[in-house]
The first five atom37 places (N, CA, C, CB, O) and aatype in JSON, in Angstrom:
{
  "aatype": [20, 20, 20, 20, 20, 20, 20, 20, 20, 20, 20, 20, 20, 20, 20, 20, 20, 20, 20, 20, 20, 20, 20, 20, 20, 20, 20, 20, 20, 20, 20, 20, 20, 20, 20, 20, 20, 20, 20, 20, 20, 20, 20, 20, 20, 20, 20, 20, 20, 20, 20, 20, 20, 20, 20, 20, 20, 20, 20, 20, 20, 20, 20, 20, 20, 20, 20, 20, 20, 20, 20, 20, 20, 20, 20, 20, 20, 20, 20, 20, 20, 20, 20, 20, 20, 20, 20, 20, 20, 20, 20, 20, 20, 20, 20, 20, 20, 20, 20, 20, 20, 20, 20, 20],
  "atom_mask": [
    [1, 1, 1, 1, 1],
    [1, 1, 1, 1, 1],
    [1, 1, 1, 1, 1],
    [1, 1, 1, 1, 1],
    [1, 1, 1, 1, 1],
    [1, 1, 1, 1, 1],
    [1, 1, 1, 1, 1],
    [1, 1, 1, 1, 1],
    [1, 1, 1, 1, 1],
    [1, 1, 1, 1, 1],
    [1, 1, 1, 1, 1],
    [1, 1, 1, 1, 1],
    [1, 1, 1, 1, 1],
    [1, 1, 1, 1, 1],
    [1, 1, 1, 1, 1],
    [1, 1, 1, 1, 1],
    [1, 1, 1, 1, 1],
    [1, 1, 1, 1, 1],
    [1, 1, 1, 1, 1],
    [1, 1, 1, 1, 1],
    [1, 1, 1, 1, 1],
    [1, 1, 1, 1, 1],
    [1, 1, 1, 1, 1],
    [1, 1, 1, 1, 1],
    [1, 1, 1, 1, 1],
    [1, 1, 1, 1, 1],
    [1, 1, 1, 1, 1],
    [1, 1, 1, 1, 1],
    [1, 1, 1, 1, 1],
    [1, 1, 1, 1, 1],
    [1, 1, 1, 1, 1],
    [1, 1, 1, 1, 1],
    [1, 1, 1, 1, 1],
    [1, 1, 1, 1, 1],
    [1, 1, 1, 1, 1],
    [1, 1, 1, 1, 1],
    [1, 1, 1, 1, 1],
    [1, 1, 1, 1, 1],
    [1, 1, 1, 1, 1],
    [1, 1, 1, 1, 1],
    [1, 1, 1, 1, 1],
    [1, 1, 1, 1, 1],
    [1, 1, 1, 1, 1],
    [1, 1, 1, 1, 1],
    [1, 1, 1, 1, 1],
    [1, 1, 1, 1, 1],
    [1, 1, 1, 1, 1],
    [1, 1, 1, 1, 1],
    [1, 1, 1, 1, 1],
    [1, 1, 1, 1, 1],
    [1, 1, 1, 1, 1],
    [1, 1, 1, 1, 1],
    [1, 1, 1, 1, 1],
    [1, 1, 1, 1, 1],
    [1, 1, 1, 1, 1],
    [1, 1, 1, 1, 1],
    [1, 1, 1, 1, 1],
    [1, 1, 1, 1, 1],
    [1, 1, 1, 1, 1],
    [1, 1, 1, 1, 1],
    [1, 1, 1, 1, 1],
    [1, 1, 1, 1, 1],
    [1, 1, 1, 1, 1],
    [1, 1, 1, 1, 1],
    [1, 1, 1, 1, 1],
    [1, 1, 1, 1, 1],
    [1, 1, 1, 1, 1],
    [1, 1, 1, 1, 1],
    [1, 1, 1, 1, 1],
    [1, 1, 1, 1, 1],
    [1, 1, 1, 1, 1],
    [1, 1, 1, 1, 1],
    [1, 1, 1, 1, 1],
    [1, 1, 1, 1, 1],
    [1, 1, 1, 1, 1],
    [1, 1, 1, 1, 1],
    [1, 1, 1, 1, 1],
    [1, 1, 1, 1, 1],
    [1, 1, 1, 1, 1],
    [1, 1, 1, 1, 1],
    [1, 1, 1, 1, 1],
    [1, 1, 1, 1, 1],
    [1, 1, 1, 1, 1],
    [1, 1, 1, 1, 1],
    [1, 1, 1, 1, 1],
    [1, 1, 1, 1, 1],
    [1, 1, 1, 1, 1],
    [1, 1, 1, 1, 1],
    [1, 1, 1, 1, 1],
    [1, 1, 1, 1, 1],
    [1, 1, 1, 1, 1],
    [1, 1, 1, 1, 1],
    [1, 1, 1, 1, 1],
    [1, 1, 1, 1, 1],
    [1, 1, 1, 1, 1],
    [1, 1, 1, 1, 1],
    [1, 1, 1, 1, 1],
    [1, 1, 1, 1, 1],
    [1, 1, 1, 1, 1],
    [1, 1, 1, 1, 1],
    [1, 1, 1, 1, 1],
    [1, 1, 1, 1, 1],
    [1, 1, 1, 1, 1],
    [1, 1, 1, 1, 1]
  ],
  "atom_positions": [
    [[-38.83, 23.29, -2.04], [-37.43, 23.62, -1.99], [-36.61, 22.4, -2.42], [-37.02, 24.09, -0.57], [-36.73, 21.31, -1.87]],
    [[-36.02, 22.58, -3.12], [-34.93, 21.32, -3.5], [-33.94, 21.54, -2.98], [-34.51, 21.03, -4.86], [-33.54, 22.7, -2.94]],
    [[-33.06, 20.24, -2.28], [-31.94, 20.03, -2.28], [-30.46, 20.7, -2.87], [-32.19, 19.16, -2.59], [-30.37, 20.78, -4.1]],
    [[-29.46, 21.12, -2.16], [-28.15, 21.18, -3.16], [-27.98, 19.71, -3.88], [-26.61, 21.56, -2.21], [-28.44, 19.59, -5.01]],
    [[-27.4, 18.73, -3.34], [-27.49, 17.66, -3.98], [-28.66, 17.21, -5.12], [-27.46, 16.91, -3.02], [-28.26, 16.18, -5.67]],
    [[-29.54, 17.49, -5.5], [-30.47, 17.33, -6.57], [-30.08, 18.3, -7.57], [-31.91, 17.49, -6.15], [-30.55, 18.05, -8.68]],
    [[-29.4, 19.3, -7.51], [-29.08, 20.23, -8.96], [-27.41, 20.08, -9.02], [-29.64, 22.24, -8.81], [-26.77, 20.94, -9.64]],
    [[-26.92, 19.29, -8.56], [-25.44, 19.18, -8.85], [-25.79, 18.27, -10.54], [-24.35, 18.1, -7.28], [-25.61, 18.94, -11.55]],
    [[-26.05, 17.48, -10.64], [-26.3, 16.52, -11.91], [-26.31, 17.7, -12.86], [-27.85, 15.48, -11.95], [-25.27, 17.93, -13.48]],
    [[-27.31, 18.44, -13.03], [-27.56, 19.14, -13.66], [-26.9, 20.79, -13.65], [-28.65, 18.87, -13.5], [-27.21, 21.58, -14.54]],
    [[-26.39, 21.0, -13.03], [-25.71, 22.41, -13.03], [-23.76, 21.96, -13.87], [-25.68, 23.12, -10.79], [-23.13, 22.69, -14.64]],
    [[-23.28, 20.38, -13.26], [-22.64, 19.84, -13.57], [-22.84, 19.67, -15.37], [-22.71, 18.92, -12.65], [-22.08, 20.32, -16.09]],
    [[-23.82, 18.84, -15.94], [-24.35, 18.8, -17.25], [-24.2, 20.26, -17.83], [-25.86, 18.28, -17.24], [-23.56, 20.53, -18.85]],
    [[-24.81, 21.09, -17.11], [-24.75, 22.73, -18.11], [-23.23, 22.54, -18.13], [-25.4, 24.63, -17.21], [-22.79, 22.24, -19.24]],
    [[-22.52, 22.62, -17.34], [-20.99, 23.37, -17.13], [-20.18, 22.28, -17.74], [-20.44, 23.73, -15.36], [-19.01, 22.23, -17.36]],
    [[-20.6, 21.36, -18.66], [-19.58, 19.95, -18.85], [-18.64, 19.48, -17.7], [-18.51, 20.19, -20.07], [-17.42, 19.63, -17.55]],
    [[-19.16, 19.13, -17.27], [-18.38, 18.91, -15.72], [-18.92, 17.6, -15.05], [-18.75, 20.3, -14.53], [-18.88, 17.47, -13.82]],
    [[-19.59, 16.3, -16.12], [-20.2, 15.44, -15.69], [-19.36, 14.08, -15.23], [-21.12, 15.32, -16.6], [-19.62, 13.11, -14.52]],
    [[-18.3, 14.47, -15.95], [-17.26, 13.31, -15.89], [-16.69, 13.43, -14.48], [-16.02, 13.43, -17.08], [-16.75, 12.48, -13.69]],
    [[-15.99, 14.96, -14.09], [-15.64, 15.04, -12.77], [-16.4, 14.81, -11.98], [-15.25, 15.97, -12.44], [-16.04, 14.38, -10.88]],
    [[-17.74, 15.03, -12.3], [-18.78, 14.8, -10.73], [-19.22, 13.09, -10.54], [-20.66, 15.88, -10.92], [-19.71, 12.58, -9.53]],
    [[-18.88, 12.4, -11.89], [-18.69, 10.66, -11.73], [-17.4, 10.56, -10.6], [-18.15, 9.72, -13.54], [-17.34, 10.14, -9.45]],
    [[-16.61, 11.03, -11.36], [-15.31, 10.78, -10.17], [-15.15, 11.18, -8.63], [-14.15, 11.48, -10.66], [-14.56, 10.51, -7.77]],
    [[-15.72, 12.25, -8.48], [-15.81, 12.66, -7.49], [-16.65, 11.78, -6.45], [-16.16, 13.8, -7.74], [-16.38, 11.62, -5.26]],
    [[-17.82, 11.22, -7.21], [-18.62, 10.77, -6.6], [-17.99, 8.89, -5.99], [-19.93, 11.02, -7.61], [-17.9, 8.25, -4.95]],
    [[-17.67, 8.7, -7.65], [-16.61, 7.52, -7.59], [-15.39, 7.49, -6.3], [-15.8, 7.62, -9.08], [-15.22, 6.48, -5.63]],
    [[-14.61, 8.74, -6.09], [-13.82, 8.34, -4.94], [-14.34, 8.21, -3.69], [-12.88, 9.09, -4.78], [-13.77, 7.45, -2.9]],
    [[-15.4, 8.86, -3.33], [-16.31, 8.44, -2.1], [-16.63, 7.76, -2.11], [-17.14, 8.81, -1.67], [-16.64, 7.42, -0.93]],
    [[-17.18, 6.75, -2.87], [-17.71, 5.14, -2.9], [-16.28, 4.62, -2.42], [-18.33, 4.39, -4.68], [-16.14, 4.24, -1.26]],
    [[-15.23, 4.6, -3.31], [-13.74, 4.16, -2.94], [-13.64, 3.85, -1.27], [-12.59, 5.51, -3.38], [-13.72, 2.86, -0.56]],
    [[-13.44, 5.13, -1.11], [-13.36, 5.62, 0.02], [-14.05, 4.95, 1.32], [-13.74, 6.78, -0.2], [-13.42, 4.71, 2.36]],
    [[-15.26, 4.7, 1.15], [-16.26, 4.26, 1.58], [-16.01, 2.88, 1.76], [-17.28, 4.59, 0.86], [-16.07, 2.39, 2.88]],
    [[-15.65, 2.05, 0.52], [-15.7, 0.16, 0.3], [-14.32, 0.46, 1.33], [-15.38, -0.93, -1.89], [-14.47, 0.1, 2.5]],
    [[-13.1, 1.04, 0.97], [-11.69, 0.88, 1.65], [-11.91, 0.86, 3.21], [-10.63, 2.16, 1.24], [-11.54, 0.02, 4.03]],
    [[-12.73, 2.19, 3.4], [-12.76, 2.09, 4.7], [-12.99, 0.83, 5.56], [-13.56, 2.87, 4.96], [-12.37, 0.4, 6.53]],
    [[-14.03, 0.39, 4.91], [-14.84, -0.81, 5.61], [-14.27, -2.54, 5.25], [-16.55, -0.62, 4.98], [-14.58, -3.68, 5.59]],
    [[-13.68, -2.13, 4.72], [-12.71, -3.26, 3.63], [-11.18, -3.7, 4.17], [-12.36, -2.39, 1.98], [-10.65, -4.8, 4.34]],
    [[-10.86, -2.65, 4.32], [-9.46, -2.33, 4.45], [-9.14, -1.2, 5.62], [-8.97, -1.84, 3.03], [-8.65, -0.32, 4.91]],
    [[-9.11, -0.83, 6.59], [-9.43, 0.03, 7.2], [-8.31, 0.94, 7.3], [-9.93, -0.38, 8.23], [-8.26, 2.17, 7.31]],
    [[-6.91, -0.49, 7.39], [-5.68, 0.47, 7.29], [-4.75, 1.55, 5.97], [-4.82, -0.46, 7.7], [-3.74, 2.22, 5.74]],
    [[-6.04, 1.03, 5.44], [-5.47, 1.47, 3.91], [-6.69, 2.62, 3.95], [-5.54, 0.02, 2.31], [-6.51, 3.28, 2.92]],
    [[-7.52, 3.02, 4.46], [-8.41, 3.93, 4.44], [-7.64, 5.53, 4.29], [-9.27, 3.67, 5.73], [-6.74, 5.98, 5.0]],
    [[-8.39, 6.21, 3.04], [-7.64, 7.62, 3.21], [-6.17, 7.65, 2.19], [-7.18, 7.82, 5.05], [-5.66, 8.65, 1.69]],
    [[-5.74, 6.32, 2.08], [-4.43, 6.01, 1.11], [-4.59, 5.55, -0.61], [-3.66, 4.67, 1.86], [-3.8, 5.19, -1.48]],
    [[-5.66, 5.73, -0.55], [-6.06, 5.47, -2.13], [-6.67, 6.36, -2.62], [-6.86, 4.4, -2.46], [-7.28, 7.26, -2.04]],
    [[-6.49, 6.1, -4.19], [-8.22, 6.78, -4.31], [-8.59, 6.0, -6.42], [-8.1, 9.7, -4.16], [-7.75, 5.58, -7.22]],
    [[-9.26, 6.05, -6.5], [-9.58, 5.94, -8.34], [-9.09, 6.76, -9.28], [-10.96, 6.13, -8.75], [-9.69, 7.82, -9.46]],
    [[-8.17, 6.52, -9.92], [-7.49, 7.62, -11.15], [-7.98, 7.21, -12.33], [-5.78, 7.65, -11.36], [-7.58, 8.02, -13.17]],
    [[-8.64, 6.38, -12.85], [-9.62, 6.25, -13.77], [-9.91, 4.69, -14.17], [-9.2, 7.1, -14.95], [-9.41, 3.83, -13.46]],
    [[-10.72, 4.31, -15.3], [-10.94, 3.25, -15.98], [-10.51, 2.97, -17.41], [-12.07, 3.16, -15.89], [-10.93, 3.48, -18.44]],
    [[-9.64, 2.08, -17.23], [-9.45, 1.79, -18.68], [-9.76, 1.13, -19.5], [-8.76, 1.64, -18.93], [-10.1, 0.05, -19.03]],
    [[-9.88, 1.18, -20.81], [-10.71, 0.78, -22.05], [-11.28, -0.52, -21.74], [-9.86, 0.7, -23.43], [-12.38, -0.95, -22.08]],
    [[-10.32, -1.14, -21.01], [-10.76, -2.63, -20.82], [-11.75, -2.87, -19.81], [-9.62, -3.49, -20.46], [-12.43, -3.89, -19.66]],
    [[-11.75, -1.73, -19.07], [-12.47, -2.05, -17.72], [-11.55, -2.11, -16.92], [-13.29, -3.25, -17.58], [-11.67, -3.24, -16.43]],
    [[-10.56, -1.55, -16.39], [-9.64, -2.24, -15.36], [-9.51, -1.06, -14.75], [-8.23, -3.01, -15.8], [-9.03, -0.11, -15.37]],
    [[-10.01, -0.92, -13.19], [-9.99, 0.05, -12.58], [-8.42, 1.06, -11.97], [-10.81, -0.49, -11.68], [-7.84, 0.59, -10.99]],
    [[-8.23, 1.51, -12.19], [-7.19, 1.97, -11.64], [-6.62, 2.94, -10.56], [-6.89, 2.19, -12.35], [-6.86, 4.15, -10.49]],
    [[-6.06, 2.42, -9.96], [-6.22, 2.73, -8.72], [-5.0, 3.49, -8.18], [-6.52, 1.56, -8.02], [-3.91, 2.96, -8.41]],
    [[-5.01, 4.78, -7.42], [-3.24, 5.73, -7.16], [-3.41, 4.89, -5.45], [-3.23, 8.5, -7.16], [-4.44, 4.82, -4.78]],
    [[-2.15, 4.39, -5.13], [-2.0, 3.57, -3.94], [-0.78, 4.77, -3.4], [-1.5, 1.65, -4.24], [0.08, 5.08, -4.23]],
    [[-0.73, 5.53, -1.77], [-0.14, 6.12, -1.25], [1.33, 5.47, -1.05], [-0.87, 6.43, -0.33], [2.23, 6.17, -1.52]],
    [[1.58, 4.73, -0.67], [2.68, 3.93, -0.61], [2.74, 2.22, -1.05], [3.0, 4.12, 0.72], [1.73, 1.71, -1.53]],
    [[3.7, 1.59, -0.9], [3.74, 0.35, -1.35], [2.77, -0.59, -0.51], [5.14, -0.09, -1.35], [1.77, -1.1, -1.01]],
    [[3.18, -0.79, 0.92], [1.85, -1.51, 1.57], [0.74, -1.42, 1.88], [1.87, -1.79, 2.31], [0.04, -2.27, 2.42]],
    [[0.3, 0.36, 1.36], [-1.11, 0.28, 1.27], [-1.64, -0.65, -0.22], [-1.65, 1.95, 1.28], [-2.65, -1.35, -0.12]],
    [[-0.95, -0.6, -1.45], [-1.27, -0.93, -2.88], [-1.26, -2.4, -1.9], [-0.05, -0.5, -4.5], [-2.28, -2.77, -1.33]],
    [[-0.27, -2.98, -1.83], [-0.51, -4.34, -1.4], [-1.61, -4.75, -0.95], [0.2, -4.67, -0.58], [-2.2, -5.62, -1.58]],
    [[-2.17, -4.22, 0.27], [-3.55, -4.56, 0.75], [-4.43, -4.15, -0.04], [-3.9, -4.09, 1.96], [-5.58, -4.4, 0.32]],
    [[-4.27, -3.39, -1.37], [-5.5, -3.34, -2.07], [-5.44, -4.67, -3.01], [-5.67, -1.89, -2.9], [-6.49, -5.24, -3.32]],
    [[-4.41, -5.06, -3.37], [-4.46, -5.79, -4.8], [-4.68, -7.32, -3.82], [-2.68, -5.59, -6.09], [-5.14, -8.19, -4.57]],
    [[-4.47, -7.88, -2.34], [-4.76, -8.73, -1.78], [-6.35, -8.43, -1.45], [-3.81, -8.91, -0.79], [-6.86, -9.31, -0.76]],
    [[-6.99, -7.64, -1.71], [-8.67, -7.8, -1.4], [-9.15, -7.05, -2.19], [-9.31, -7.43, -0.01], [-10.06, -6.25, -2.0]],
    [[-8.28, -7.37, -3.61], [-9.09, -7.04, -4.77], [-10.25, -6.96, -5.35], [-8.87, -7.41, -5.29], [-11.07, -6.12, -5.73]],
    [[-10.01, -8.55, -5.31], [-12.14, -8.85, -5.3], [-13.16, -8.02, -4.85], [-12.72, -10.02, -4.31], [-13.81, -7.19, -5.49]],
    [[-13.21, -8.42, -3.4], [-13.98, -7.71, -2.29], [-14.13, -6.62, -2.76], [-13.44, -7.58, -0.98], [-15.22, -6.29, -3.23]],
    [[-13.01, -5.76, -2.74], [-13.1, -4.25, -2.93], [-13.48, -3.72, -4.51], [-11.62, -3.65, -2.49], [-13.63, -2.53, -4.81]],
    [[-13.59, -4.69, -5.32], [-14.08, -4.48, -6.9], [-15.79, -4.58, -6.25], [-13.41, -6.08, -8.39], [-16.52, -3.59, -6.33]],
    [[-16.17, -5.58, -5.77], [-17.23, -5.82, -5.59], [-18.38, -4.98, -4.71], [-17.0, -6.85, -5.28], [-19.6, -4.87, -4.78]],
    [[-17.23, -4.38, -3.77], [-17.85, -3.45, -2.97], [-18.28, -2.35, -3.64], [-17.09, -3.08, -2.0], [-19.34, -1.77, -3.39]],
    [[-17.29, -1.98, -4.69], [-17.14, -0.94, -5.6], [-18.31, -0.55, -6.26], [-16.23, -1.25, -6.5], [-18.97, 0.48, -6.13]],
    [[-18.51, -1.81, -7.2], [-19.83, -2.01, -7.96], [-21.03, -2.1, -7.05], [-19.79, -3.32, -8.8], [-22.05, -2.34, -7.69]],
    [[-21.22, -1.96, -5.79], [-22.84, -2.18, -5.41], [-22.81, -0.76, -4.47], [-23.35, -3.97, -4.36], [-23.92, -0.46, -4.03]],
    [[-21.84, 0.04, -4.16], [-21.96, 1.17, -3.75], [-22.3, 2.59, -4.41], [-21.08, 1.18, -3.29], [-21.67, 3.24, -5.25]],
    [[-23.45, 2.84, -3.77], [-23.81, 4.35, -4.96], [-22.76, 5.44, -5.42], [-24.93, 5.45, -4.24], [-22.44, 6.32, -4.63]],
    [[-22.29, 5.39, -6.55], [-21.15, 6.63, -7.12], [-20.34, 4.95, -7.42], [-20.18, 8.31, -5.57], [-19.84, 4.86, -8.55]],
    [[-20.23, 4.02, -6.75], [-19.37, 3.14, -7.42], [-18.9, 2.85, -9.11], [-19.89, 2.13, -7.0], [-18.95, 3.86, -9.82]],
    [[-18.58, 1.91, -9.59], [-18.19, 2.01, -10.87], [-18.1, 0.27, -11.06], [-16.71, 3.02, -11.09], [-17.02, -0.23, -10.76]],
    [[-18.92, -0.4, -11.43], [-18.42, -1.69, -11.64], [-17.0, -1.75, -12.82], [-19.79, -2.56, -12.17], [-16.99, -1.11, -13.88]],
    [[-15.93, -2.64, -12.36], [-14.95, -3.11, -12.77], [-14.33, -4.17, -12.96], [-14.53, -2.76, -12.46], [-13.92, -4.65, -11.9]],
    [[-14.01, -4.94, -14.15], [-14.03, -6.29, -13.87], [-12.12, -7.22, -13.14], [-14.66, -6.89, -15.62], [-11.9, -8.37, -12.77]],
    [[-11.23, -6.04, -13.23], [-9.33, -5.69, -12.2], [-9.57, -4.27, -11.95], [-7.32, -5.83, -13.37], [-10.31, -3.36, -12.3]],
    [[-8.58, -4.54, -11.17], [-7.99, -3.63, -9.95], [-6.77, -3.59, -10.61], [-7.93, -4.22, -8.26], [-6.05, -4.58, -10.76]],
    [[-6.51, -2.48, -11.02], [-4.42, -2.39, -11.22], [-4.29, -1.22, -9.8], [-3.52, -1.23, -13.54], [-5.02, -0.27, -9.51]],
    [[-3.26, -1.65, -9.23], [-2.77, -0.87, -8.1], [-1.32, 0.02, -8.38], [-2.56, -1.93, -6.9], [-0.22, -0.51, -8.47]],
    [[-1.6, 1.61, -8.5], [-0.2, 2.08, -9.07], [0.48, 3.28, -7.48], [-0.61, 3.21, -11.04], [-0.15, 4.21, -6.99]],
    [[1.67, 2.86, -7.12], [2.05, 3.34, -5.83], [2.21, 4.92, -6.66], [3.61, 2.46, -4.96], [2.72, 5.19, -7.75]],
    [[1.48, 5.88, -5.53], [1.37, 7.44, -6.59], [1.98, 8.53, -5.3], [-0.86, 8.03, -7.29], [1.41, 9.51, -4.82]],
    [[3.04, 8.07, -5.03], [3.18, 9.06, -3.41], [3.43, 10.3, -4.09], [4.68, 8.66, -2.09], [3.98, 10.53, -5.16]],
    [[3.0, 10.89, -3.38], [2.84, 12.45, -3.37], [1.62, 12.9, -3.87], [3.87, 13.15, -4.15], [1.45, 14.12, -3.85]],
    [[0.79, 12.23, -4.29], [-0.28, 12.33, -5.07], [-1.98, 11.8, -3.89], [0.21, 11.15, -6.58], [-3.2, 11.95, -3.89]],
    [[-1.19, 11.32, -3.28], [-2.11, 10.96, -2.41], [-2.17, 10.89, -0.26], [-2.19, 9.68, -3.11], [-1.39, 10.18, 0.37]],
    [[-2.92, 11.51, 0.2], [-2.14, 12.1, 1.7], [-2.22, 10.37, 2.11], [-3.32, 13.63, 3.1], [-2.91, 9.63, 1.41]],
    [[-1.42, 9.79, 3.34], [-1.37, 8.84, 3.28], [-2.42, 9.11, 4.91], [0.11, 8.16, 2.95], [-2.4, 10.24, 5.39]],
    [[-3.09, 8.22, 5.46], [-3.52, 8.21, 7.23], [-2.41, 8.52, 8.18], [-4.05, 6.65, 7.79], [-2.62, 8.54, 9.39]]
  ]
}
């Protein structure tokens, strides 16, 4: 018997749907480094994509959650990259996206 999780890759691949299931997977890693990273900012972010350069980009719920991301930038790039679904990135741009994101 296999797993649900073992035919998502691939049911994803049939349906072109591989990019969303990176992201998807990508904001749970997020999610995951913030929590443990940042705790108060947990739930107030999330990854809106990567750009050409590599520069992760990031929707911040309000202004002092973005703040505490772009002050433990590093960390949280780094956390990023060694967490499974992560995304190595070499910046963090922090963009305040209210309404776009539920805040804690």
């Amino acid at each position: 018997m296999e797993r649900v999780g073992d035919l998502l890759p691939e049911a994803a691949r049939a349906l072109g749907l591989e990019e969303e299931l990176r992201w998807v997977r990508a904001a749970a890693a997020w999610d995951a480094v913030v929590a443990a990273l940042v705790p108060g900012a947990a739930g107030g972010s999330r990854p809106m994509r990567l750009d050409a350069d590599g520069t992760l980009v990031v929707g911040a719920a309000a202004p002092i959650v973005g703040q505490e991301l772009r002050i433990r930038a590093e960390e949280l790039l780094a956390g990023f990259a060694r967490e499974p679904g992560g995304i190595p990135a070499p910046r963090l741009r922090v963009v305040v996206a209210r309404g776009m994101i539920r805040s804690p």
